[in-house]
N, C-alpha and C positions, 0 to 999 in steps of 0.2 A: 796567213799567220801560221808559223811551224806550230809543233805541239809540243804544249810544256809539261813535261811528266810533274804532276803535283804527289808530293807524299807528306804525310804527318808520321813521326813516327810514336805518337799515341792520339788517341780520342776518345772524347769522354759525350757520355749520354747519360742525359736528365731520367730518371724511371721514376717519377712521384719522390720520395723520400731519400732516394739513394741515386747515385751516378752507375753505370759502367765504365770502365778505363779499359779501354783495347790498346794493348800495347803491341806494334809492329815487329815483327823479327828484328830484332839486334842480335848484332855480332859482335866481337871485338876487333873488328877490320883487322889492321896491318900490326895490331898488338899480340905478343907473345905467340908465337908464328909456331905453327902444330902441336901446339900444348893446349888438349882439350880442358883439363883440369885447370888452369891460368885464365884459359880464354873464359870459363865457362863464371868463375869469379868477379872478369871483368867485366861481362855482358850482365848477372845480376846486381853489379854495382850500376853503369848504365838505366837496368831498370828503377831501381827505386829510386835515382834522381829524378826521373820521369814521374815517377808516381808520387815521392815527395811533391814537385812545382803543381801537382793539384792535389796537394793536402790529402796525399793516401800515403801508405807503407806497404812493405812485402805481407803486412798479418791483412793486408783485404783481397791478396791474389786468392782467387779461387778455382785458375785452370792454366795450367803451361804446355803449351806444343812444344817441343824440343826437334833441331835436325840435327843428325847428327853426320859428318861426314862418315864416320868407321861406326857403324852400333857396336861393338867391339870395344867403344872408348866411352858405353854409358854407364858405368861404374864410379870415372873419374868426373861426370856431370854427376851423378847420382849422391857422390861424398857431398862435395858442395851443395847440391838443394837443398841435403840432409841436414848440413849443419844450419842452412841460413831459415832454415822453417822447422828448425828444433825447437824454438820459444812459441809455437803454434800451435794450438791444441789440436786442430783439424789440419790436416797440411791439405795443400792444393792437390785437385785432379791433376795429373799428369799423362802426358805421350810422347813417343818418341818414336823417329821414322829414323833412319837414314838416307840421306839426300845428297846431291853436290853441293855443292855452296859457293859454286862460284868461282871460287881459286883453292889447292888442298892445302893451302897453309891454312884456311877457314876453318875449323873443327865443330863449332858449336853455333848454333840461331836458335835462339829463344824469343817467343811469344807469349805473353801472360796476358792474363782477361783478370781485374780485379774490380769489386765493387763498394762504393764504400760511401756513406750515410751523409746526405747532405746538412749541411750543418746552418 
């Protein structure tokens, strides 16, 4: 039997009272192609639809890995997180590497880890 690459692009784990949500590196694949500031908008929108469909939002991230193809282009990821975790009293931990990513029209992959209260 060949081998099936399995991927989730989030998963959530039980802790007593509250879940984790690991969210997988998103991209914005083949969308607005070397606009890190575009990409980096779409790949946040991406997230929280993810974190929506298990009843979280961006106010329960509490850690982002960022790759950045150019670290030279984290300015224009930095505007964008800025705005979209401006209604957040704590904003997330953050990091940032620069990486390939695969093809350099890719600019931006984001990971977030968010946890949020079982209800």
């Amino acid at each position: 039997m060949p081998d099936s690459p399995r991927f989730s692009p989030i998963h959530a784990v039980s802790i007593g009272e509250a879940s984790m949500l690991f969210v997988s590196g998103i991209t914005a694949g083949t969308a607005a192609p070397y606009d890190a500031e575009a990409q980096t908008r779409i790949v946040f929108d991406k997230i929280r639809a993810l974190l929506h469909a298990h009843g979280s939002d961006h106010h329960d991230i509490r850690k982002l890995t960022v790759f950045l193809t150019d670290i030279r282009e984290y300015s224009q990821f930095s505007n964008v997180r800025n705005e979209l975790f401006s209604d957040v009293e704590i904003p997330p931990a953050s990091s940032a590497v620069e990486a390939r990513l695969g093809t350099p029209s890719v600019r931006v992959e984001i990971e977030a880890i968010a946890v949020r209260r079982n209800v």
